[in-house]
N, C-alpha and C positions, 0 to 999 in steps of 0.2 A: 518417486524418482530415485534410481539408483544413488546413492552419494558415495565419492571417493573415500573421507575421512571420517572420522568419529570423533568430532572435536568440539570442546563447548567456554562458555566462560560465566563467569560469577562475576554482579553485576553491584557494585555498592557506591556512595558519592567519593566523587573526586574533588577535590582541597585544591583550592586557588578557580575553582570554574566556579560560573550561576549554578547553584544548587538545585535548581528547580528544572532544568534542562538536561542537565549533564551526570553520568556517574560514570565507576571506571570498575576495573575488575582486580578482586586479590584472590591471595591463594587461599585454601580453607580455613589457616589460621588465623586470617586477616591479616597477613604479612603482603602490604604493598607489593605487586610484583614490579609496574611500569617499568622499563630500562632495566630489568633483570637480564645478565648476559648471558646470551644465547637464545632466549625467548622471542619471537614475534611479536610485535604489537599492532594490533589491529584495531583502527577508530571505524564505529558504526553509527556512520551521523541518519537519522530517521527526519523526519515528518513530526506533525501534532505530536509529543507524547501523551495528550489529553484526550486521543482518539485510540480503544483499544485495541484498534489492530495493532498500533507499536508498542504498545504494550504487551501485547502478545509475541511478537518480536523477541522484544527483552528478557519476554520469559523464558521462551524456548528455547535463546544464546545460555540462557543461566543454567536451566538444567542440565544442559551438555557439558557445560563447567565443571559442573559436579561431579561428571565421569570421570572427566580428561583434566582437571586441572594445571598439567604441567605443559601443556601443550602450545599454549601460547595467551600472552595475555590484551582483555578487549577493553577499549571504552567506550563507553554509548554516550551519545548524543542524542539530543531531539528539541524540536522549537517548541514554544507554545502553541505558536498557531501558525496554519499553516502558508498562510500569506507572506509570512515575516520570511521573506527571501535574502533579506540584508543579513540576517541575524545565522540563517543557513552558509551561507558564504563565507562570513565568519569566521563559522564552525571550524569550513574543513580550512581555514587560512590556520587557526590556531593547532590542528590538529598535525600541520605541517611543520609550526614552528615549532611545536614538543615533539618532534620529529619519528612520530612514529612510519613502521611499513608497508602500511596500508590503510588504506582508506576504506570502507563497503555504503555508500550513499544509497538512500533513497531520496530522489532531488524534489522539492516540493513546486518546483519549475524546471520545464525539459529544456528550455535554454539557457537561462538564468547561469547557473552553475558549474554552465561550458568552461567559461572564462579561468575557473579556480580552481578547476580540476585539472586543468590544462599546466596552469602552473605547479600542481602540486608533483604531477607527474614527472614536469622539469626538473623539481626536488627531488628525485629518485623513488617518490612515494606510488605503490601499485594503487589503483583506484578500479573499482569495481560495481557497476550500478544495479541496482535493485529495484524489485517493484515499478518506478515510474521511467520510463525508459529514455533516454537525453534523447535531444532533437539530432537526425543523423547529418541535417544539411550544415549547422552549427557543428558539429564535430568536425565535418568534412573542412568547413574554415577554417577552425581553428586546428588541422592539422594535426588530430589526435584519433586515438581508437580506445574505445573503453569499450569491454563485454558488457551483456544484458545479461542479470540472470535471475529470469523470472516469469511470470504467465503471459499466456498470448490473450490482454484483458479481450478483446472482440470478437472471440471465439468465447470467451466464458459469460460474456453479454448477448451473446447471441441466443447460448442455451438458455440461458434464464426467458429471455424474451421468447423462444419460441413453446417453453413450457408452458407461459404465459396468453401465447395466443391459441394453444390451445384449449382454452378457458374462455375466450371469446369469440363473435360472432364476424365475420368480412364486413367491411365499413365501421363496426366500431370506434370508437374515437378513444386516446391514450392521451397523457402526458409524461414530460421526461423532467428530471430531475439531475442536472448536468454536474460535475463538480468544475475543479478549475479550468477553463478552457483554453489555456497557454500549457496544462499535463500532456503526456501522450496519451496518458493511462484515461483519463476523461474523456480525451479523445475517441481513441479506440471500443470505450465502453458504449460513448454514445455513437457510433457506427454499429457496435455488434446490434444495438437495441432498434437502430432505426436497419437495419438490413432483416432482422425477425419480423417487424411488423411490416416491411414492404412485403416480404414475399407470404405472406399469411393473409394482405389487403386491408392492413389494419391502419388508421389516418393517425399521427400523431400530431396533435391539434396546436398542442404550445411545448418548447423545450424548451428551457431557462433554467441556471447556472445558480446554485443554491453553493458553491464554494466548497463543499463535501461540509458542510455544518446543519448540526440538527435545527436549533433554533433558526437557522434563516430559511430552513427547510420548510418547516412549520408557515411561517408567513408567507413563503411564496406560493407553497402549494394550496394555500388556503384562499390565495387569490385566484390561482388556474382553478383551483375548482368553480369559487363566485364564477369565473368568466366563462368558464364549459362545463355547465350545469351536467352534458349527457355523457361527459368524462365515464368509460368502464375501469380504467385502472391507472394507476402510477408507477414509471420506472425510474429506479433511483440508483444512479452511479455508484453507490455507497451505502451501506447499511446505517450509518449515521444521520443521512436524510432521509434512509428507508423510514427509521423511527420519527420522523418529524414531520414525515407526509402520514403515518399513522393518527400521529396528535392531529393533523389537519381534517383528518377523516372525519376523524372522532369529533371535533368542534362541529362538524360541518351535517352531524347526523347522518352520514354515508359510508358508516363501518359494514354495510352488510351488500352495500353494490358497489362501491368501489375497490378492487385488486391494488396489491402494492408486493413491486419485487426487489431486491436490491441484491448488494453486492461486496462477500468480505466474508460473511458467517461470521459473524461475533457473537458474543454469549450471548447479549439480549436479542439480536434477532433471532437465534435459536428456540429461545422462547415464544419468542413475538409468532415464527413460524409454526410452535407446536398448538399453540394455542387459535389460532386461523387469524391473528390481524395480519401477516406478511406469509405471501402466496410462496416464494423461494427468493434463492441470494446464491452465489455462487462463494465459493471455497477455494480462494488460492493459499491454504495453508501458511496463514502469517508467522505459526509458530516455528515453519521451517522456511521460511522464507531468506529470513537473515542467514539464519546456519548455510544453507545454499551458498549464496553470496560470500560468505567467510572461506568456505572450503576451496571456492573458483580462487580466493585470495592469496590462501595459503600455497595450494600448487602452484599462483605462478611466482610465490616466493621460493619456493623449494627449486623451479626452474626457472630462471629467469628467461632463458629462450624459447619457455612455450607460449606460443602464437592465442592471442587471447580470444578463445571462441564466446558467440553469445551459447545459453542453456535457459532453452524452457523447460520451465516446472509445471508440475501438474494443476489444472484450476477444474474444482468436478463441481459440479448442479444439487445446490440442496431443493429438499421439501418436505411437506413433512412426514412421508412414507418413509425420509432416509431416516428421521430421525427419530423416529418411534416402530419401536415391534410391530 
């Protein structure tokens, strides 16, 4: 996708936040910028940092750093885990009271985070969503408009799925592997997955909510399989239960008839997919995911009166023809 800017930021810990969540950005001498005048400041509150797609995230705001330095300065955020909704809200409360001018969220709940953004907006702060899309009936309440900018996940669930069934037989039998089911982004994933297999005839047997974590992945998928022995394959919202439905295979002695697809492209499924344990996963480019979202940020600091549109970015079908010669 086209992008407007060419802008980045460099990413190191920030003094007075949990350390383990939070860092902020300086200039290449390590001279502090925050509150430097005339610069923008931009907070990028994410999801998991212990999941590397936000980690991918961070890298790819920091490269861009390194280009553009003076351009404006960012601080990152991100929870432990992704559940911790309270600890997210938080974020952008505190992100408002060190008053930076913008916000770029990826919500780790599409209603949850209404409420704060709502306020923070009231503060004069731009707010910009990413990746997980807020609930529009919740906006519509609360009387606000936030852009989307980010993949259509149930178009890029669909491809995976239907790359998928065509590797299988009509009637075969599937499981799903759902992440949080209060996300849009889960949502929409498990629509694109169940809209592949209905029009392909394909029965999806059990879908169950593994929270986008690997370990709970592992466990639950290790019971769908106990319980549907004639299971052909597993679909998993996420590349992190991608791998934890892997390990269930694995336990379960069904690495050579059982299928697993997921969703994100991360290194190790890269692997996982060159090597034949994971069939494909789709690619919404995490490493420009955020920079997206920063740029939609930046223009409508530069205009305050342009009309904040959503932008989809591109989300492409790996496997592993893409990934190998």
């Amino acid at each position: 996708m086209k992008r407007k800017f060419g802008l980045v930021v460099l990413v190191v810990a920030l003094a007075g936040c949990r350390p383990s969540t939070t860092t902020t950005s300086t200039d290449a001498d390590g001279t502090s910028v925050p509150g430097e005048s005339g610069k923008p400041r931009v907070a990028l509150i994410m999801k998991s940092l212990a999941n590397e797609f936000f980690s991918t995230m961070a890298d790819g705001a920091q490269s861009h750093q390194e280009e553009h330095a003076d351009d404006y300065a960012l601080i990152v955020n991100g929870i432990k885990d992704e559940r911790d909704l309270s600890r997210q809200v938080a974020l952008v409360e505190e992100m408002v009271s060190s008053n930076v001018d913008a916000i770029v969220i990826a919500p780790a709940d599409s209603k949850a985070l209404v409420p704060a953004l709502r306020r923070a907006q009231q503060a004069g702060v731009v707010v910009v969503n990413i990746d997980n899309r807020l609930d529009a009936d919740v906006l519509k309440t609360e009387g606000i408009t936030i852009p989307f900018v980010g993949p259509e996940n149930r178009a890029g669930a669909k491809k995976v799925g239907q790359y998928l069934a065509q590797k299988l037989n009509e009637g075969d039998q599937v499981l799903v592997l759902e992440g949080i089911r209060t996300s849009f982004n889960a949502q929409q994933r498990r629509e694109g997955f169940e809209l592949a297999m209905s029009e392909a005839g394909i029965d999806i047997v059990d879908s169950q909510s593994a929270e986008w974590e690997m370990s709970k992945a592992n466990t639950i998928a290790s019971s769908m399989l106990s319980e549907h022995p004639n299971a052909k394959a597993i679909l998993a919202a996420n590349d992190s239960m991608a791998l934890g439905a892997v390990a269930a295979v694995r336990s379960a002695g069904r690495s050579d008839d059982v299928m697993i697809v997921g969703f994100d492209n991360i290194s190790a499924v890269q692997q996982a997919i060159i090597d034949g344990k994971i069939l494909a996963t789709a690619d919404q480019h995490g490493d420009q995911l955020a920079v997206f979202g920063i740029e939609a940020a930046l223009q409508m600091l530069q205009d305050p009166d342009t009309k904040p549109e959503d932008v989809e970015t591109p989300v492409d079908l790996i496997h592993q023809q893409t990934l190998t010669p």
